[in-house]
ZAMARGU-4260 file (C-alpha; in steps of 0.2 Angstrom, whole numbers, plus 5000, padded with zeros to 4 digits):
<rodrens>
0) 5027/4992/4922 | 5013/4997/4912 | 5001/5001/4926 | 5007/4998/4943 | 4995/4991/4959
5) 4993/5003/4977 | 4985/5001/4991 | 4987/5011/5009 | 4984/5005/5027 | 4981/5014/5040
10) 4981/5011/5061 | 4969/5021/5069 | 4972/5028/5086 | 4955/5028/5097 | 4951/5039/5112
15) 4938/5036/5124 | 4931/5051/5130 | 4916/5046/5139 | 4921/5029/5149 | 4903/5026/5148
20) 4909/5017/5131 | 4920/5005/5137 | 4941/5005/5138 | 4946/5006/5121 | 4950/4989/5118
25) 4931/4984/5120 | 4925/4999/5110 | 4939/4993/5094 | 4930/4977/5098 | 4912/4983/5100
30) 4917/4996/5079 | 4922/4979/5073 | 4907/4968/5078 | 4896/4983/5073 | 4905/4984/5054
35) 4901/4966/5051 | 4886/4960/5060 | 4876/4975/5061 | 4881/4987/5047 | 4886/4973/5036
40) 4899/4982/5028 | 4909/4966/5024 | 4910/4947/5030 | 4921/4942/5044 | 4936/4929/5044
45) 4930/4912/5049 | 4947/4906/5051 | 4963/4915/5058 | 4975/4923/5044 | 4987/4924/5057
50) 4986/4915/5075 | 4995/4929/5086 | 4990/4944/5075 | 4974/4940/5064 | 4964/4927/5073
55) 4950/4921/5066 | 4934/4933/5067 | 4949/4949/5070 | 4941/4957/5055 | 4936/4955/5037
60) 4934/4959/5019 | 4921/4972/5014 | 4909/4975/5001 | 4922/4989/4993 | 4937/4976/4990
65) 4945/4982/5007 | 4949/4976/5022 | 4944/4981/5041 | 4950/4975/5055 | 4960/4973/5072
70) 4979/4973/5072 | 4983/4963/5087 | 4999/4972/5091 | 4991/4987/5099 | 4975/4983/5100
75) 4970/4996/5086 | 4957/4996/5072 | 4965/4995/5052 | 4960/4999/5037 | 4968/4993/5019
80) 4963/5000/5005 | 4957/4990/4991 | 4971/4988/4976 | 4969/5002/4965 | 4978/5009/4948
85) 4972/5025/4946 | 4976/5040/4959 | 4961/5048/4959 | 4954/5031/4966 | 4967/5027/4980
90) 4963/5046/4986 | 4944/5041/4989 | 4945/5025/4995 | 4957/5031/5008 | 4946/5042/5012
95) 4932/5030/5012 | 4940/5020/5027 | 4939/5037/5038 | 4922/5039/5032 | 4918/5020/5037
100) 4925/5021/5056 | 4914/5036/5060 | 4895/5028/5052 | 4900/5015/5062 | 4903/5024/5078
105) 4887/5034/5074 | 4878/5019/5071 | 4882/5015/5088 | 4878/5030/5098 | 4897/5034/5102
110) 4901/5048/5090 | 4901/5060/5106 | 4910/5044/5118 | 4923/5040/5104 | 4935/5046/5091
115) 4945/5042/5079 | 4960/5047/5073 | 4973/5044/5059 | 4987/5053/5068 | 5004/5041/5070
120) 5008/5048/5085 | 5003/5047/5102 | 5011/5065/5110 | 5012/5060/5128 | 5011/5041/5128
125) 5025/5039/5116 | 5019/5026/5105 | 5017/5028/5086 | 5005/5023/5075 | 5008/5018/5054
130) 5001/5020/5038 | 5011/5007/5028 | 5010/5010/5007 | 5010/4994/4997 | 5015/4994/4977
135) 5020/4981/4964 | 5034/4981/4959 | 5044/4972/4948 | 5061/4968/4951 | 5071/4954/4955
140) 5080/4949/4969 | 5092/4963/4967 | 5081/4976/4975 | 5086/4975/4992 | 5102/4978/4986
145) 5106/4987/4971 | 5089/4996/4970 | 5086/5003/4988 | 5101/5014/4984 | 5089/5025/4973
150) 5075/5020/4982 | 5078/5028/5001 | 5084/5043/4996 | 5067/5049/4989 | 5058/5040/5004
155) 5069/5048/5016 | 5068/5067/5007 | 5048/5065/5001 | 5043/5072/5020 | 5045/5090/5010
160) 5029/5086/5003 | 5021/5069/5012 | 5026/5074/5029 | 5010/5074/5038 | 5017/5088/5052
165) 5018/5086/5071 | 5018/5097/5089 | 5038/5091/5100 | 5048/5079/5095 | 5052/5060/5104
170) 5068/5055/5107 | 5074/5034/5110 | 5083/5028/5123 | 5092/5012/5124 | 5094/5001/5133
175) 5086/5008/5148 | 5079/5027/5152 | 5074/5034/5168 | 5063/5048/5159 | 5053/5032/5146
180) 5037/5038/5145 | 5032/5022/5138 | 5022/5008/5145 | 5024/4990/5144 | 5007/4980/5137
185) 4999/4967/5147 | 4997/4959/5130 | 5009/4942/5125 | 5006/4947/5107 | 5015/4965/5108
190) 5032/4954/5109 | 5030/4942/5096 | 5045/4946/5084 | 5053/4957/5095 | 5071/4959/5095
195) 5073/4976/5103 | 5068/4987/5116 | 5071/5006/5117 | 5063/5018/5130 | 5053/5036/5123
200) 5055/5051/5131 | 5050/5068/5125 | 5061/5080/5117 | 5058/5098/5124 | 5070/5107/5111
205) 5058/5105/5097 | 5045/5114/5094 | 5035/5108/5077 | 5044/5096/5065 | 5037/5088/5046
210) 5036/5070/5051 | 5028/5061/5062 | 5035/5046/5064 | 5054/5049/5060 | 5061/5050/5077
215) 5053/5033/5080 | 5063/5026/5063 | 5080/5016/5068 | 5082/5004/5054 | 5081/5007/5032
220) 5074/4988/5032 | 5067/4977/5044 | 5055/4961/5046 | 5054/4964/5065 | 5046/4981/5065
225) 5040/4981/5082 | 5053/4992/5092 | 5065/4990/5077 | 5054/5000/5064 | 5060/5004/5047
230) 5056/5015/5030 | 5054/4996/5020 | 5049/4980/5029 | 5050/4965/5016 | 5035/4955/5014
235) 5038/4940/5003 | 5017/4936/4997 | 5014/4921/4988 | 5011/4932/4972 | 5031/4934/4974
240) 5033/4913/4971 | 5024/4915/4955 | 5035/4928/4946 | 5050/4942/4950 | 5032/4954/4957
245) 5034/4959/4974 | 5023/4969/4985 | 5035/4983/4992 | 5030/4988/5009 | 5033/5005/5013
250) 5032/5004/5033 | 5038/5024/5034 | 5023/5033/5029 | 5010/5044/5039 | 4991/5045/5037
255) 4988/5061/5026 | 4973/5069/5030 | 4978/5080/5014 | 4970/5072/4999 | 4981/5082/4989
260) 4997/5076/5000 | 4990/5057/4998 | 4989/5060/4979 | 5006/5068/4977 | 5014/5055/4988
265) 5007/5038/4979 | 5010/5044/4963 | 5027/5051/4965 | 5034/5036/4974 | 5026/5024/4959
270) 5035/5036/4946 | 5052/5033/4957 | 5048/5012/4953 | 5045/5015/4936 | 5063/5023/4935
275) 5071/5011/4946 | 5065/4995/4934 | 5066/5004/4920 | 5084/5008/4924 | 5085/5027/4922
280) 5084/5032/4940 | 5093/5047/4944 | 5115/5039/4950 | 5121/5054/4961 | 5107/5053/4975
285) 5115/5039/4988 | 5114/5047/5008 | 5129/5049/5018 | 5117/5042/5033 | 5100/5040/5028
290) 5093/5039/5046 | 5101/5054/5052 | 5096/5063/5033 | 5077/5058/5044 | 5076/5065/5057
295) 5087/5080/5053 | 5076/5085/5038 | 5061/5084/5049 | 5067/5093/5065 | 5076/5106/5053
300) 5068/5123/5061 | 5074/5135/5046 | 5066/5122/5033 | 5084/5125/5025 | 5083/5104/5023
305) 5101/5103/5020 | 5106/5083/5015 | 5122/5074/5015 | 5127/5065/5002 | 5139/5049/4999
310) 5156/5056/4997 | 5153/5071/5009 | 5144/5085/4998 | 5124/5093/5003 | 5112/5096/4993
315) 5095/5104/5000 | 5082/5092/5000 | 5071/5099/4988 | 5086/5101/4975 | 5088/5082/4979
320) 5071/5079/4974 | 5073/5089/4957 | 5084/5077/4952 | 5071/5062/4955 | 5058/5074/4945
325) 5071/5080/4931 | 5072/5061/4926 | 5055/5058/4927 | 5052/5071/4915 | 5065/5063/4902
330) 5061/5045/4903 | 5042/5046/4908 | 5032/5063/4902 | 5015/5059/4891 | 5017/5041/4896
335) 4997/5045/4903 | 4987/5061/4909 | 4990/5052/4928 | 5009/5053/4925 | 5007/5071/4919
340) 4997/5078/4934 | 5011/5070/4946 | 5026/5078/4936 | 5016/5094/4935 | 5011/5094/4953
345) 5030/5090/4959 | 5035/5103/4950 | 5024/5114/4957 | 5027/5109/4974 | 5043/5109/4973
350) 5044/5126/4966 | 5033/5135/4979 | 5046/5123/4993 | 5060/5132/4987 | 5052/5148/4986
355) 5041/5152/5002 | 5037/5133/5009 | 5022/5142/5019 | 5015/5144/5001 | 5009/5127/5000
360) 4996/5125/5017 | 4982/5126/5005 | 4987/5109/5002 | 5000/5101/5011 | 4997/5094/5030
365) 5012/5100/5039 | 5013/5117/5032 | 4993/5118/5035 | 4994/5113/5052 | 5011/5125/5056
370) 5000/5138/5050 | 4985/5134/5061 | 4994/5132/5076 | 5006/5149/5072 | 4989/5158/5071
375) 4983/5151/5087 | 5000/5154/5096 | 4998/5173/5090 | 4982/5176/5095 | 4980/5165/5112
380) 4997/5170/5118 | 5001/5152/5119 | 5019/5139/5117 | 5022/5126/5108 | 5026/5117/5122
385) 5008/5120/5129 | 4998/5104/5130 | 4983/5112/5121 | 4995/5111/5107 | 4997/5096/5105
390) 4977/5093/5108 | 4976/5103/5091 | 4990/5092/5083 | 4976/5077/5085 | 4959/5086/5083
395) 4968/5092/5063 | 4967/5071/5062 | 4950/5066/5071 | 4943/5059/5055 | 4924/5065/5062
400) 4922/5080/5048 | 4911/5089/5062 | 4925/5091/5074 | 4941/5088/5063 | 4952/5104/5063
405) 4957/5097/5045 | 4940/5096/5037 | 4936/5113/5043 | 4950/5120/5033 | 4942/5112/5017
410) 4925/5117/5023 | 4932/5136/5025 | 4941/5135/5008 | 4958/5135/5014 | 4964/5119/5009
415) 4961/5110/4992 | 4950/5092/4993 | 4951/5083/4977 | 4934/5072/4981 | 4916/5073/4983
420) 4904/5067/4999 | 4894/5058/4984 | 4911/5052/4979 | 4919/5045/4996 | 4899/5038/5001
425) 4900/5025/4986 | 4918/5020/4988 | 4913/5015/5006 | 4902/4999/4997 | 4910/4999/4979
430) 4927/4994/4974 | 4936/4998/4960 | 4933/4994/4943 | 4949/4987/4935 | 4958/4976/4950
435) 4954/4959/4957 | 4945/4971/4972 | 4930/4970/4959 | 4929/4953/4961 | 4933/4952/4978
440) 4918/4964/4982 | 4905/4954/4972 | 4908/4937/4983 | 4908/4947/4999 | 4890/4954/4993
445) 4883/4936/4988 | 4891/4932/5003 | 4882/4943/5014 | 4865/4937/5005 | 4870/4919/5012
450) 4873/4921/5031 | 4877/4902/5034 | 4892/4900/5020 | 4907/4894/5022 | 4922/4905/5016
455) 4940/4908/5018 | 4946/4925/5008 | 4962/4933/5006 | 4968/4944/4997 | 4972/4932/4981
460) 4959/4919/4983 | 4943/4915/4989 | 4936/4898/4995 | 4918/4894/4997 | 4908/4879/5004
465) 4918/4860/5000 | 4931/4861/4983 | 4926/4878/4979 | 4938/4891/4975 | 4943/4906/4965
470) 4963/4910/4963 | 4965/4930/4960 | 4983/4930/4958 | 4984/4942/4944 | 4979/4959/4955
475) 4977/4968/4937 | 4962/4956/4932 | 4946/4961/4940 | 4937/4944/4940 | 4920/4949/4940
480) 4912/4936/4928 | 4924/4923/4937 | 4917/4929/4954 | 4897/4929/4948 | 4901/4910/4944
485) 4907/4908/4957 | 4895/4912/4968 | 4883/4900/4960 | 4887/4886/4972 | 4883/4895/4988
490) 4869/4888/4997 | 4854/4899/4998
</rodrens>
């Protein structure tokens, strides 16, 4: 593929410090109402994209292309990036929805009530939250079974670099646990699709580990991700009837708060595509046990990251990863200056991995958080296991750049940011200027102009007033003059 389509979501985790706000159900509800009616960041759904998790008026399409709303299955308020080609682009518009989230709770008057965070996990509660990465991709049906072979090795191994970093560790317990530290919602929704239950309870043998999320993986692919989560959940979008492009849906990802990371992770994961359907992925990288390869790579406390392969021989993670990057460089160097800053950037990484991991918490999450929290542990006499330890793991994620432990690494110089305030301000409202999001963001402006029109939008059509409708199927067109005309019929 030429040029290949991305887009991140993120669940945000919300803690109500100040009950004076509300529970945090009614303060997700109370930021929702607020982005739509007040701020008029975007226009909210009129009908329900789903009856049990999107009803109508859950959320809605913004000004930027995106999407803002509240997953029903936890309650929690999500943000999609709008589709975007270039790097540089995804970076601030996944910024942008951080950004979004606290105007809106400073609009309010609940910045000091409320926060935010993009951490995926919740320390004590045992409840994990995604960030799920979406990419075209073009192959047939064969991909869920010829293709994955190439695919999960690199998804499993890319925590090296992409791992966002976490305090303790979780273990599952099935069928029943005495020591589940999980509760069960009051909420009929939660157990739509459910086909499994496990219990959580904490794992005291583990101090710090690279993922988040990978003790709560159990499957490589699944459609019924609630207690059954996987590293690829199929989705099969009507764009998929019209042609052999898919939307992958990468379920095991972590929020990054690392700009950097975020950049590195897109952009290496859509050079791994590109091999795969060009057919000049790397043969020699099939796991033994990619689950266990998970979690073992994560909670490896010497950052040896020893892997098994089929047929019984290990490779270190990193080496495992060279091979990926080695191919890339054959098959895909001076395809474009983005392709070169990723194979640079790998390379890079991957050296300073090998060499002193440590070396790379200018610009990593889990090496920058380890050593924050190594510092602290010096210097307050304190354990990992301590529970302010854990308060620090989500402060590094509270997306409010006055408190975020994260932003006052970049403020202090110590880790890399690859975007300007100006930069993130504008992608709040503006979309970008080579996918369908273009168009999408013009309706939902002339929109907003026209309080009493009747729409439906989704992500590859729009319907206005009686017979009126634009299709976007092709996510590479940015159907801006299509969209203007559009917008013609609506009633003033």
């Amino acid at each position: 593929m030429e040029k290949r389509i991305f887009g991140i979501e993120t669940e945000f985790g919300c803690l109500v410090r100040d009950p004076i706000a509300g529970d945090a159900e009614q303060v997700v509800e109370t930021v929702k109402d607020h982005a739509f009616h007040v701020a008029r960041l975007g226009v909210i759904d009129l009908h329900a994209r789903d009856y049990a998790f999107e009803p109508a008026r859950a959320g809605g399409f913004l000004r930027n292309g995106g999407r803002l709303y509240i997953d029903a299955v936890g309650s929690h308020e999500e943000y999609a990036t709008p589709e975007c080609i270039e790097l540089d682009d995804i970076v601030v518009h996944d910024r942008a929805g951080r950004a979004i989230l606290q105007s809106l709770l400073e609009g309010l008057g609940l910045s000091e009530a409320v926060s935010f965070h993009n951490n995926a996990i919740d320390h004590f509660g045992g409840h994990t939250f995604g960030c799920h990465e979406n990419y075209l991709v073009q192959i047939e049906d064969r991909f869920f079974t010829d293709a994955l072979t190439y695919l999960l090795p690199f998804l499993v191994t890319r925590q090296v670099f992409a791992g966002t970093g976490r305090v303790g560790g979780h273990r599952l317990t099935r069928p029943s646990s005495r020591s589940n530290i999980m509760t069960l919602s009051e909420h009929e929704v939660d157990y739509v699709w459910v086909s499994n239950f496990y219990g959580v309870e904490i794992d005291p043998t583990v101090d710090f580990q690279l993922s988040q999320r990978a003790d709560h993986i159990v499957k490589t692919i699944s459609s019924r991700v609630r207690f059954n989560r996987a590293i690829i959940n199929p989705k099969w979008d009507s764009y998929y009837t019209y042609s052999n492009l898919h939307r992958l849906h990468i379920l095991f990802g972590e929020s990054n708060m690392s700009e950097y990371a975020t950049k590195l992770k897109v952009g290496t994961t859509s050079l791994v595509l590109d091999m795969i359907e060009e057919g000049c992925a790397p043969d020699d990288v099939e796991l033994q046990d990619p689950l266990e390869t998970l979690r073992s790579v994560s909670r490896d406390p010497e950052m040896r990251w020893i892997v098994r392969l089929r047929g019984g021989r290990t490779i270190p993670a990193v080496d495992l990863q060279r091979r990926y990057l080695a191919a890339a460089r054959e098959h895909l160097r001076r395809k474009d200056p983005q392709t070169d800053w990723v194979l640079r950037e790998w390379e890079r990484t991957l050296d300073d991995l090998e060499r002193d991991p440590m070396s790379t918490a200018d610009r990593l999450d889990w090496s920058a958080k380890k050593r924050l929290y190594q510092r602290y542990i010096r210097e307050e006499s304190a354990a990992w296991q301590d529970d302010v330890l854990q308060s620090l793991d989500l402060e590094y994620h509270n997306v409010n750049p006055a408190v975020s432990l994260h932003a006052g690494l970049e403020e202090a110089g110590e880790m890399v940011r690859l975007t300007s305030a100006a930069q993130v301000l504008a992608a709040m409202t503006t979309p970008p200027e080579n996918t369908r999001a273009l168009g999408r963001g013009v309706i939902v402006s002339n929109l907003l102009a026209r309080p009493h029109a009747r729409y439906v939008i989704d992500w590859d059509g729009v319907y206005i007033e009686r017979n009126r409708q634009l299709e976007m199927k092709n996510p590479f067109h940015t159907y801006e003059k299509e969209a203007e005309k559009l917008s013609r019929y609506l009633q003033p």
